[in-house]
N, C-alpha and C positions, 0 to 999 in steps of 0.2 A: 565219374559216372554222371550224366546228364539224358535227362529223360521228359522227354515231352508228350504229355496226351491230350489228344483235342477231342472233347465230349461235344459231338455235333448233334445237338437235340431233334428228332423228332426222323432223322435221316433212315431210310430205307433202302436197303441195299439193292432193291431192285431197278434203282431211280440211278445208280452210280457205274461208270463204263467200267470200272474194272472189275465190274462184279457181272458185266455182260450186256448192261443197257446198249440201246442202238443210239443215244444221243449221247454228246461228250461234254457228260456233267460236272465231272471230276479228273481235269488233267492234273494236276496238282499232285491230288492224292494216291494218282494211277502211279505216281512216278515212285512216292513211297513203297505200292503196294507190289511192284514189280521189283523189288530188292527184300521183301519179306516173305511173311507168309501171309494170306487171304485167307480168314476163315468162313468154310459155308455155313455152318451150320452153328450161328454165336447167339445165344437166346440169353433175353433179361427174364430172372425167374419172377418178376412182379413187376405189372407194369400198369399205370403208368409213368408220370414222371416222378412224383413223391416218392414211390414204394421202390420205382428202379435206383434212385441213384443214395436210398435209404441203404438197400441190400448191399449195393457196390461198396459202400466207404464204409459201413459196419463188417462186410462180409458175412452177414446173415441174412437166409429167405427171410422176408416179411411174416411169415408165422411167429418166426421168432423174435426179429426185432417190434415187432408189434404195428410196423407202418407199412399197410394195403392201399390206406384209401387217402381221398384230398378234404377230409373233414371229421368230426366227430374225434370219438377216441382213440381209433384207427388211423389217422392221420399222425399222432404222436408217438415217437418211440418209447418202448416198456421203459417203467423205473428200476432200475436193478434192486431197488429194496434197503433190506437187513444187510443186505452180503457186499454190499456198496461202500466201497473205501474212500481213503482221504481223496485219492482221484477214479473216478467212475473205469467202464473197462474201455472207452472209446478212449479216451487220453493214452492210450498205448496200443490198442489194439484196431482203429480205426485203419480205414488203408495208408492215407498220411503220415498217422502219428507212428506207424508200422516204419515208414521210407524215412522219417525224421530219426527214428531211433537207429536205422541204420546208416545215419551218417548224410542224408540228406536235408539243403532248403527246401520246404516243401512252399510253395506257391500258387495262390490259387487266380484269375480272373473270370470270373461270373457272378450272376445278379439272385443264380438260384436259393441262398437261404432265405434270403427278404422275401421273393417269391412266392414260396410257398411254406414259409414260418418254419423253417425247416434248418434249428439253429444247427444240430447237431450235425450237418453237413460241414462246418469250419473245424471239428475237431482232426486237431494235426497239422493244423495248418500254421507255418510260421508269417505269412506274409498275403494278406488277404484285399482283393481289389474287387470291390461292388461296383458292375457296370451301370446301374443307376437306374435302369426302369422295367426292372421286374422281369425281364424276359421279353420284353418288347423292343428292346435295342440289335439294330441291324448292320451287320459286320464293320461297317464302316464307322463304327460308334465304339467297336469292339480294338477293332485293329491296332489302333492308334498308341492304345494303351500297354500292348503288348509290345508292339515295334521299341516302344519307349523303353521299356525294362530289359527288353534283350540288350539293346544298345551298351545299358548302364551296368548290367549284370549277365550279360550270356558268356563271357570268357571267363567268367569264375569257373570254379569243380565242382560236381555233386550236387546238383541241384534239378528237382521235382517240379517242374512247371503242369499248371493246369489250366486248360483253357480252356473255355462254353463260349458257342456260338449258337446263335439260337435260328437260324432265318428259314429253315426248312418248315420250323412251327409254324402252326395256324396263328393270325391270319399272315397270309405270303407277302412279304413286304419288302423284294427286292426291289431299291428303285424305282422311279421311273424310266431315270438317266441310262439307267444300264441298258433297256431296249429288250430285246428279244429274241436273244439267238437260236431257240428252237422254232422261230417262227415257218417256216420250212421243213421241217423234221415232220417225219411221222407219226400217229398217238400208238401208243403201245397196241400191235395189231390185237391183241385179244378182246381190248373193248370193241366191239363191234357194233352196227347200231340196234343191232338185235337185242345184245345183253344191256346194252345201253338202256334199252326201252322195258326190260324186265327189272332193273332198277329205280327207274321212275316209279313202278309202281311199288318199289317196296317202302315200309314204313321204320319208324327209327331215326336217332339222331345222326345229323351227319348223313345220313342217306342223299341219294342224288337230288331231293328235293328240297332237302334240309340242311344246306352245307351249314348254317349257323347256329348249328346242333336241332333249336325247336321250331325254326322256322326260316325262312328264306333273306333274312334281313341283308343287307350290306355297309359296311363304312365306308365313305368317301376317301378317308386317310388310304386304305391299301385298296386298291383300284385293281391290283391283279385278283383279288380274291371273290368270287362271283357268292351269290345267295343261293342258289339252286342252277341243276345242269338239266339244260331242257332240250338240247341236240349236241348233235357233235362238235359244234363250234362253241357249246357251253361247255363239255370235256376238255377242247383244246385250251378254253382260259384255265380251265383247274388244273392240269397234268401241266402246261407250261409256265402258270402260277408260284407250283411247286419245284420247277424243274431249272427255273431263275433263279430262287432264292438258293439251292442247290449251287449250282455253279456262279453267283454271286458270292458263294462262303467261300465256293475254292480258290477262288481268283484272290482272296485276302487270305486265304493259308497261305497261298501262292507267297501275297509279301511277306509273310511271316518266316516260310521256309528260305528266302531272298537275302533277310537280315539276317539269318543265323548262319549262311554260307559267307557273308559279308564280312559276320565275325568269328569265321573260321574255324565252326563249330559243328558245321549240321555232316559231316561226313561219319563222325563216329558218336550221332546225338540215337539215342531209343528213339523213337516215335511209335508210340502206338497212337490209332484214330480207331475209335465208337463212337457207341451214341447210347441215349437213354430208353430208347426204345424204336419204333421201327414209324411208320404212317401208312394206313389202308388208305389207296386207292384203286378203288374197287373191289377189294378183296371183304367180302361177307357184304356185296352192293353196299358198305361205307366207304366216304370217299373224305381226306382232309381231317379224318382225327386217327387217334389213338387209344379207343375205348373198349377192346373186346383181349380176350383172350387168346388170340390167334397167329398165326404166320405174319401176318399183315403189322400188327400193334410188338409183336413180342421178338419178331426175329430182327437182329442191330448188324452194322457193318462191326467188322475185328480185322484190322491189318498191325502187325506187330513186326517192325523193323529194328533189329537188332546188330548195325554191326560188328563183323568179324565171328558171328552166330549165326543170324537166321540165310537161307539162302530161298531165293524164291520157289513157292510154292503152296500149292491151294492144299488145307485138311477139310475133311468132311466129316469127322466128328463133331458128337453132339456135346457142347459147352455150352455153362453158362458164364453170365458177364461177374458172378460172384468169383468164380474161378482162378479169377486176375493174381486175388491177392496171392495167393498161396503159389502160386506161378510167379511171380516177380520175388517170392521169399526164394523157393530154389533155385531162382536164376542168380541171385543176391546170395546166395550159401546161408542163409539163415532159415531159422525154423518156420513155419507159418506159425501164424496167433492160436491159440488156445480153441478162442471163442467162434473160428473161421466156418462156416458151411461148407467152404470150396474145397475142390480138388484140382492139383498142379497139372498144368501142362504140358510145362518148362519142356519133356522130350520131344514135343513138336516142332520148338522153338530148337530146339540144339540135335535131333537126328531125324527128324520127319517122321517121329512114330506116329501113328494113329493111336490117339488114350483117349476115345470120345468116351460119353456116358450112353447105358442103357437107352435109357429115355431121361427125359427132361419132364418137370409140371410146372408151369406157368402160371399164374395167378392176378386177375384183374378183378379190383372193388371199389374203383370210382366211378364209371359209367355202369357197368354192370358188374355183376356177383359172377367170377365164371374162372374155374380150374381147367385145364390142358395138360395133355400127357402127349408128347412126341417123341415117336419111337416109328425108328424104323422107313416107310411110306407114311406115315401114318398121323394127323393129326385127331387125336379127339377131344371134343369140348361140351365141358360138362356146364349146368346154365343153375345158377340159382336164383338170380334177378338179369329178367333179359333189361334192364335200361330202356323198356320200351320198344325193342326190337321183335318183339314175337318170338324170339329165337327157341326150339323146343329143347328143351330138357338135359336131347345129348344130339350132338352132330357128330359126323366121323366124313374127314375128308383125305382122301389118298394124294397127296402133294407130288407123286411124280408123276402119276396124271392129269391133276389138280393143281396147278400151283397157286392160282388164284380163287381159289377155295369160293367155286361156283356150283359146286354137286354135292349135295351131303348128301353119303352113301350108307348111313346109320344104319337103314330099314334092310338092308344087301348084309351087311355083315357081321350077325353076332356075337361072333366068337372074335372078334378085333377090339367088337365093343366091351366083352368079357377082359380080354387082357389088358385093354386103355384100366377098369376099373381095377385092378388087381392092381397095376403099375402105382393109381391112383391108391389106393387104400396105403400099398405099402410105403409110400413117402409118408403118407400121413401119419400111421403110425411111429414113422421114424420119426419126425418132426417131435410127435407129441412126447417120446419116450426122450427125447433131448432135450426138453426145456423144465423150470421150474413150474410155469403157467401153465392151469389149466384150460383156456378159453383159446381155441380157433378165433384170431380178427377177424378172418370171413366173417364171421356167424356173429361177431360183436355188430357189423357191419348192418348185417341183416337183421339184428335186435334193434335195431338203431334207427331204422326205418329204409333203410337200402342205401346205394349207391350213392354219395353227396351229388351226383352230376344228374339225378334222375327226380331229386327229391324237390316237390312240390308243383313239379312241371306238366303234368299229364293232363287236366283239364284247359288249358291253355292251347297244350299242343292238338290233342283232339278237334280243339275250335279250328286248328290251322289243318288240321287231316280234314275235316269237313270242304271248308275253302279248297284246297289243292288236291280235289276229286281223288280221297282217300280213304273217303268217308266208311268205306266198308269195316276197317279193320277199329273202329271206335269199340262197338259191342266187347270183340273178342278183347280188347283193352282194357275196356271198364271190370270186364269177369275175372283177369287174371291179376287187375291191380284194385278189387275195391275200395280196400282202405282209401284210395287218391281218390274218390268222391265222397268220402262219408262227408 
């Protein structure tokens, strides 16, 4: 058994052809995705990257392993305490240390622990390679290292490869050399300059005037990534900014899939490809991050190639990315972990059932405080610190009319917004009735002073809403965030 998964950070399915895009971002992984299955509907239940790839290799929501946010106490995974043995419960029950116990080398290449101080992402791991700068290294920094260990090590048995690439993240830093193959293509027709120019005026980090979260800055180092989008030829640098870097990664899967065919391997290799979370462009007028709780930040590509099991085809159940583990236990004949949140899927992978979930709730507490229940049409999003977005309280947006979550149709329908909260209550309670701890990390978050990504920035940024004739929306800011001027 050999199993390959490539965690493409920040990747957005909607960016990728074989998920329907009009531009041909991903030949590579279309080639994968056309011998497996394609999932539409693959959500990370905390996002964003700390709290996703927390949930993923623990297999528990962030309620419970204790990591939402990118700082504070919520940034750290819970102590298990009294009940904590000579080895803690990740040394066997992490995703890794789960594939090591069944007979797998597990191996990892990425820079994410260093990252974001996020040691307990190495548990399980037998063989660990730190690409070196944090998540600022760009495929071609990546590649090399891997090409190398296939060569020395892909014709062995039973072995867990992990690979991170990061070049989707902000800021976009494909190349120069590489050029610009979408330069010709068209922007995704929804932005139009209409909605284009009701984004300008909106306020928030990462908004179209704020690509640099608080303000318009830019680096020299990546030249593809603009400070603010102030026409459609300011859209075209952001959307083919992101849309390089995108098909820069695939083009070095590309080698990667090249050596493993080379060493006569990749015919009957797994491959699954995700990612840690998703990247709005556009969607909630942000553009170039990953900070809300929404379609846009939360929903990940999931192509899972299985030879002589899976056969092509798209599910439209609702998953999340916690899901994995216990889906690779029943594909593997073994029990899932004890301590697992997920539920298997394996029947999708081996008879094309549909076993989606109810609904889904999503969770974001680094840029903003904000819960989500998708169910059905239906996104709703609940706001407890908008990160400076104004965002009210609850939005509700219907995604198969919506899929760019332009219309929030809250005040239209309350009896959706009634069952979003129902859906919402009862996770929560389940949550709480499952763990030892009594404290929601939201709400530690929010005792804490908010969002790490939000905190002590407001008065700065107001000076720069003033500047970039946005000045209106300062008052309405100072009311709903006093404390940031006491």
């Amino acid at each position: 058994m050999r199993i390959l998964l490539l965690d493409l950070d920040s990747l957005n399915p909607d960016h990728m052809s074989c998920y329907g895009y009009h531009r041909n971002t991903t030949p590579n992984i279309d080639r994968i995705a056309a011998e497996g299955v394609r999932f539409e509907n693959y959500y990370t239940s905390d996002a964003p990257c700390a709290p996703s790839r927390a949930a993923l290799m623990s297999g528990r929501f962030g309620i419970h392993n204790g990591i939402v946010g990118h700082g504070g106490t919520a940034a750290d995974m819970r102590r298990e305490g009294i009940t904590r043995g000579f080895r803690d419960t990740l040394a066997q029950e992490s995703l890794p240390a789960f594939l090591r116990l069944a007979g797998l080398k597990t191996v990892l290449f990425s820079p994410f622990a260093e990252r974001h101080s996020q040691w307990t992402f190495y548990a399980g791991f037998s063989e660990i390679h730190n690409t070196g700068k944090c998540g600022m290294e760009s495929a071609e920094e990546v590649t090399p290292h891997v090409l190398d260990w296939i060569e020395h090590h892909a014709r062995n048995d039973n072995w867990f490869l992990y690979v991170n690439f990061w070049d989707p993240h902000t800021p976009y830093r494909a190349p120069e050399s590489f050029g610009n193959p979408f330069r010709n293509d068209p922007l995704p027709a929804w932005i139009t300059e209409e909605v284009l120019e009701r984004h300008k005026r909106k306020v928030g980090p990462h908004s179209a005037r704020d690509i640099n979260m608080y303000n318009n800055q830019t680096n020299p180092l990546y030249p593809r990534h603009p400070g603010e989008i102030l026409d459609m030829e300011g859209l075209r640098k952001m959307i083919d900014g992101y849309d390089c870097g995108i098909r820069f990664m695939d083009d070095n899967i590309g080698q990667l899939f090249a050596a493993l065919e080379q060493q006569g391997v990749m015919d009957d290799l797994v491959v699954i490809v995700t990612a840690d979370h998703g990247e709005n462009q556009g969607q909630l007028g942000i553009y170039g991050e990953h900070g809300t709780a929404d379609k846009g930040t939360c929903r990940i590509p999931m192509i899972i190639r299985w030879p002589g099991v899976t056969r092509p085809h798209v599910d439209t159940g609702l998953h999340y990315h916690l899901d994995l583990g216990p889906t690779l236990a029943e594909m593997l004949g073994q029990p899932a972990c004890p301590s697992w949140d997920g539920q298997s899927y394996a029947s999708v992978l081996t008879k094309g059932e549909d076993c989606g979930r109810e609904y889904l709730v999503l969770s974001q507490c680094a840029h903003v405080c904000q819960r989500s229940v998708r169910f059905g049409d239906w996104l709703y999003i609940r706001t407890y610190h908008d990160g400076y977005h104004l965002f009210p309280d609850e939005m509700l947006y219907n995604l198969k009319e919506d899929p760019h979550e332009q219309h929030d149709v809250a005040a239209d329908h309350l009896q959706v917004r009634k069952d979003a909260v129902y859906y919402l209550q009862q996770w929560h309670d389940e949550m709480m009735k499952t763990m030892p701890f009594d404290t929601d990390p939201l709400w530690t978050v929010m005792k804490e002073g908010g969002p790490f990504h939000a905190k002590g920035q407001l008065k700065a940024y107001c000076e720069w809403l003033e500047q970039s004739e946005r000045g209106h929306a300062v008052e309405t800011l100072k009311r709903k965030h006093p404390l940031e001027f006491v």
